[in-house]
N, C-alpha and C positions, 0 to 999 in steps of 0.2 A: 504494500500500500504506500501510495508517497503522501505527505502529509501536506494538508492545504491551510492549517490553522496559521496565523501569525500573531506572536506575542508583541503588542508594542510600547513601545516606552517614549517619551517625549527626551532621553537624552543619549541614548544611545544607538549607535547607524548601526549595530550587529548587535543580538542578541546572543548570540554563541560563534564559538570559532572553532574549528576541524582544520586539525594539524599533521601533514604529513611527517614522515621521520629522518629519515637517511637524506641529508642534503639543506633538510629545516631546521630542526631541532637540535641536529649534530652535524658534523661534518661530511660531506658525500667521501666513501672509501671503498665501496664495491669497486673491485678489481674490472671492468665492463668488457675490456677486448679478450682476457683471456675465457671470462666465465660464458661471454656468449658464444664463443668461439667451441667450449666444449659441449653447451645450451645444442646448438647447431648439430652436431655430431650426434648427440644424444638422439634426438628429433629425429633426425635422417635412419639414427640408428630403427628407432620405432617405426618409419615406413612414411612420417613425413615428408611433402616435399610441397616447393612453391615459391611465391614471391614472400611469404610472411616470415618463411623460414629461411630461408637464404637470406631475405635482407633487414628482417625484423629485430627488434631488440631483446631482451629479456621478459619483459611484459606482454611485448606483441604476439610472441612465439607462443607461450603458457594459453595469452586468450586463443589465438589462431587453432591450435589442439585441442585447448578446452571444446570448443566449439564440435569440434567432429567428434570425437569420444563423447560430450554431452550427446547427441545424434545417436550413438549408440549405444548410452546409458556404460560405459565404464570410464570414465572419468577419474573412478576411486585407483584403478590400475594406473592411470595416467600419472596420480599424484604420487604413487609409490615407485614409478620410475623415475620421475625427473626431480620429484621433490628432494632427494637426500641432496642432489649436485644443488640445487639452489642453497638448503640447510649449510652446506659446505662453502658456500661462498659470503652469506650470511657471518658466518662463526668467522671467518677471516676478516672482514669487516671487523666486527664488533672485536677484535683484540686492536685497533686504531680509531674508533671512532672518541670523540671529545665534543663535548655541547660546545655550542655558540654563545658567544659571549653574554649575559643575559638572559639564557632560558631558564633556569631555574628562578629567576627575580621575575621573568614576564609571566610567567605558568601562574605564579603565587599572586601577583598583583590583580590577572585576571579574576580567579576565583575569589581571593578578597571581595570583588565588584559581585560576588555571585553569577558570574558568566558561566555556562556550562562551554565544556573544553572538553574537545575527545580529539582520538588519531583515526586516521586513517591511512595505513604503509602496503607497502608493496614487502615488505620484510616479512617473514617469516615466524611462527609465536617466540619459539625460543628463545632465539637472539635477541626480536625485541621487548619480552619480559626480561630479562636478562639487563639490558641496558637500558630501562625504563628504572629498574633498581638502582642500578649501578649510577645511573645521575640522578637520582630523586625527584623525577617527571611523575613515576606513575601514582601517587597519589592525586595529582593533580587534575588525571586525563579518565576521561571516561565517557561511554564507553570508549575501549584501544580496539582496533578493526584489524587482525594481521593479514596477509595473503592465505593463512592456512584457513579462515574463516571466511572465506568468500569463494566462490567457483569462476571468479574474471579477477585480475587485478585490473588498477588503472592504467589506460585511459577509459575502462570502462566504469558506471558511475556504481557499479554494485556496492560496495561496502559505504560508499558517501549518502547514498539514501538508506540503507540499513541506519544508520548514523541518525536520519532524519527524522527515521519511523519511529526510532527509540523517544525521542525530543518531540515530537512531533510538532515541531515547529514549521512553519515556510521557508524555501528555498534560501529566497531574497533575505531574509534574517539572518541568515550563517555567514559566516567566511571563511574560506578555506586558505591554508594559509599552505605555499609549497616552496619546491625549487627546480621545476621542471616542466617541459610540455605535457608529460603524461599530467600532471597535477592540475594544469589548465585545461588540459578537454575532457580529462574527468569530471573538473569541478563542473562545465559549463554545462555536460552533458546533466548532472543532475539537479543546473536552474542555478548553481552557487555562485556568487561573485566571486572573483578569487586575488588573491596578494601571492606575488612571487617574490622570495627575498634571493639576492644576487649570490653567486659566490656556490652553487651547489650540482647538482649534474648537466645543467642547462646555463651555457654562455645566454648575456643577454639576446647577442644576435638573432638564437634560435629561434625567439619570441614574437619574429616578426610575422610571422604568420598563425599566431595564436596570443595575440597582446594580452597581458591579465588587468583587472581592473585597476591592480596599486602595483608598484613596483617601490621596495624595498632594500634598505643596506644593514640594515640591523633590526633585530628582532624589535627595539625597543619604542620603532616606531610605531606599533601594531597598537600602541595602548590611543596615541591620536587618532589613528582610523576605526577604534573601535566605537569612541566615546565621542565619535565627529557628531555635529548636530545636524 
């Protein structure tokens, strides 16, 4: 169900915010050319082929198969072949990732204001309960959306309106906050405006063809676009 209620307030432009992880919250550290490069192999190795696979990213390649395995109802096969390589590149990460300067001061000052604050990652549970601990975000964030909880990652908008249905707030109330294109046509796809802070998997360049509504250099700007009149 996507949710059509809208909470309003006369002083703040976003009633809640939906935070990606890898790139927002912390620092972007997935390894990209080697893990898709094995991603690929993998894929090919199970009988895919195509334009999504040859030239798709990490995200793309996962929906691009989701998709056909959904078709034939084993899906759950799909996630026990390719899932451990993802888990594996995940856990590599997360022995290098380090928050951005200010997330633990912005997470806290939001919920202070009673904003509800959840994620939405492409990352995987373990890893990022793990490192939701390990920086002391995850009191903060709720619901946390992983890739193991959703049957599409982004760019598609599944886990951002699961996010919605929980809140049931309106589209236009949320902001998603990212650092990527998947994060922008995720958001758009499920009605969200969205903020892109610089500096994470996506040059700004990338953006031109998916412009987000704010662009950002520090987390700490997020408290003026929230509290804008």
């Amino acid at each position: 169900m996507q949710p059509t209620s809208r909470t309003s307030s006369a002083s703040l432009a976003y009633q809640a915010v939906i935070f990606d992880f890898e790139g927002t919250l912390v620092d972007f550290q997935w390894r990209l050319a080697p893990a898709e490069d094995e991603l690929r192999r993998a894929f090919a190795g199970l009988g895919f082929s195509g334009d999504e696979f040859s030239h798709g990213n990490y995200a793309t390649m996962w929906n691009a198969a989701a998709d056909l395995r959904s078709e034939q109802g084993s899906q759950a096969e799909l996630r026990a072949a390719v899932g451990p390589i993802y888990d594996r590149w995940d856990a590599d990460a997360l022995t290098r990732w380090a928050p951005r300067a200010d997330a633990v001061e912005l997470l806290r000052q939001l919920r202070a204001g009673n904003m509800r604050v959840g994620m939405v990652s492409n990352i995987g549970r373990d890893a990022l309960v793990a490192a939701l601990k390990r920086f002391r975000f995850a009191d903060s964030l709720s619901p946390v959306v992983s890739r193991d909880d959703v049957s599409f990652m982004k760019p598609r908008a599944e886990g951002i309106l699961r996010v919605l249905s929980d809140w049931q707030l309106a589209p236009d109330t949320v902001l998603f906050v990212g650092d990527s294109r998947a994060d922008v046509r995720g958001a758009r796809a499920a009605g969200l405006p969205v903020a892109i802070i610089r500096g994470g998997e996506c040059a700004d360049a990338e953006f031109a063809g998916d412009p987000p509504d704010h662009m950002i250099s520090r987390l700490s700007e997020l408290i003026e676009l929230v509290a804008a009149d």
